[in-house]
C-alpha positions, 0 to 999 in steps of 0.5 A: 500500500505505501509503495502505491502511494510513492508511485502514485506521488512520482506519476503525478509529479511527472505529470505536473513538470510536464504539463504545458499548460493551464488545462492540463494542469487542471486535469492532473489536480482532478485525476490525482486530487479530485474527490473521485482521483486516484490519491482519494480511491487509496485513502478508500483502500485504508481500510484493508491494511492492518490496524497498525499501519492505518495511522501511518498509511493516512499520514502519509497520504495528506503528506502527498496530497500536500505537496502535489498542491503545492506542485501544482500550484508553483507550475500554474503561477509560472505557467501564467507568466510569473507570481501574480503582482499583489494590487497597490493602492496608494493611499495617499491619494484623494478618496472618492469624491461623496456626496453630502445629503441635505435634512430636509426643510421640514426636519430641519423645522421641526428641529429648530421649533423643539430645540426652542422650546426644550430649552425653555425646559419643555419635553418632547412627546410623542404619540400614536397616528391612528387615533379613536374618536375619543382622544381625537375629539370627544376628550378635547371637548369636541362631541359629535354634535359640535360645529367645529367638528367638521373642520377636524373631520379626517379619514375613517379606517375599518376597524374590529376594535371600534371606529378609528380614524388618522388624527387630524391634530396632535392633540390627542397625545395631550390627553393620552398624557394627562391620563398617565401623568400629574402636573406640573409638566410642559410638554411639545407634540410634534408629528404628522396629521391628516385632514381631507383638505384640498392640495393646493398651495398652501393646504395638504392632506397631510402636513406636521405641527408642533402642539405644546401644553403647559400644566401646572399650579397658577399658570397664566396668559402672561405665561403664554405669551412669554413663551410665544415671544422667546419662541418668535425671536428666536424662530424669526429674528430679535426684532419680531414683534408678536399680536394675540387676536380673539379666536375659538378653539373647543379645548382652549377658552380664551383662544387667540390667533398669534401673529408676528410683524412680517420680517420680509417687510424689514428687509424689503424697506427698500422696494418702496411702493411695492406690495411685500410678497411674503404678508400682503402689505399687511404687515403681520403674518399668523403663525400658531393659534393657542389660549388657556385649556379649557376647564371641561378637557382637564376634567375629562382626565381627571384634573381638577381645574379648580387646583391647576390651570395650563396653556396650549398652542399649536402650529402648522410645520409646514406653515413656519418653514413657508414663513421662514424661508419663502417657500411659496407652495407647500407642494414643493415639500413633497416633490423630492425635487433636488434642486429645491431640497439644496437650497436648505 
């Protein structure tokens, strides 16, 4: 058995020195190395001799197969012209040029407005899409018989579990957290809502808001407007001025309607005679609406509103970005338009 295996070993070594080629190359390593060659056939045979020499017979064996491989090897590398040349990267040359992305303005907003507030100690929460009517009207004092229903009317989904519906503001996450939470707290709501608006410029089916609640023991309208004011400075410049018009929200009561001086006007001072294309030649730009929460909301999760009072405002993202950058159609968000998303 062992003299086959030496014979086998000279055969193939002869065989390899031989070999004018990569073909033939290949065909000695299967006939000699292959699973069904003649150096695999021997090791079948193994099992012939006496147990004493198994051991050696095996050893040897692997020895032979290793140093046909290596045979075979050496004779492909210089049968193809020499050692391989190993690749060379300079390093120091420059990388590959890559392409920065830009956040997109609506982030970038929504950013922006967050970290205004949470450095007024503010905590940003947030909370589900699709809502059930309770939490998105009934628990912000919006029965089914209301007027003012119509105008948060969204879209209905099926569902075995009951009537839901995709939240038309963020509100309902504020009386999700009023259920789970004692006051004092102040917290902001960003996310995204929907109602059946018609798309056009200014309106969308879908669009963001940031929705801010404040809680707690003697809080007040002064407080609200303090807030607002820190929060319009810094969102639209040192020299915004801020006005609070009379309004109606069902959760809030008083509400108001927030406007800021338009800040385009400042800087078009000299286009005299010209209308300003950001207010209309109005002079104010309305941002957010807002106002006390209302006493029934606050009984509907168990405050008592004799012990706490709070403030509540809300606005459009979509809104702030139009204001802020100039942005003439809120479509443009959506169109995923490079050239309009670099600007940013």
């Amino acid at each position: 058995m062992k003299e086959l295996i030496q014979r086998l070993e000279q055969e193939a070594l002869r065989e390899i020195r031989a070999a004018a080629g990569g073909e033939m190359l290949e065909a000695a390593r299967t006939k000699y190395l292959g699973r069904k060659g003649l150096l695999t056939e021997a090791f079948k045979k193994i099992g012939e001799a006496s147990a004493e020499e198994r051991p050696a017979l095996g050893s040897l064996i692997n020895e032979v197969k290793g140093r046909l491989g290596a045979a075979l090897d050496e004779r492909t590398r210089a049968a193809s012209g020499g050692e391989e040349k190993a690749e060379k990267i300079d390093i120091t040359l420059p990388g590959a040029p890559f392409r920065r992305g830009r956040i997109h303005p609506i982030t970038k907003t929504v950013r922006d407005i967050s970290d205004c507030f949470v450095s007024l100690g503010f905590m940003v929460v947030e909370g589900p899409e699709i809502e059930t009517e309770h939490y998105n009207f009934e628990a912000l004092n919006i029965p089914l018989e209301h007027p003012s229903r119509d105008a948060f009317d969204t879209f209905y989904l099926n569902s075995r579990s009951g009537t839901q519906l995709l939240r038309s503001h963020t509100s309902p996450v504020q009386a999700r957290f009023m259920e789970k939470h004692k006051p004092p707290f102040a917290i902001i709501v960003p996310g995204r809502v929907f109602r059946p608006d018609a798309t056009d410029a200014t309106h969308s089916f879908m669009f963001h808001q940031v929705e801010g609640l404040v809680v707690g023991d003697r809080v007040t309208f002064a407080d609200l407007k303090g807030v607002l004011a820190i929060f319009a400075r810094q969102m639209f410049g040192v020299q915004t001025r801020m006005r609070f018009r009379p309004s109606f929200f069902p959760f809030t009561e008083p509400s108001a309607e927030v406007d800021i001086s338009c800040f385009a006007c400042a800087r078009q001072k000299h286009l005299e005679g010209r209308r300003c294309s950001i207010c209309g030649g109005k002079g104010w730009l309305e941002i957010l609406g807002a106002g006390m929460v209302n006493p029934k909301v606050f009984k509907g999760v168990g405050y008592d509103p004799e012990k706490v009072t709070g403030f509540a405002f809300g606005m459009g993202v979509e809104r702030i970005a139009m204001l802020k950058y100039g942005i003439s159609d809120i479509r443009l968000f959506c169109e995923n338009d490079i050239r309009f998303l670099r600007q940013f």
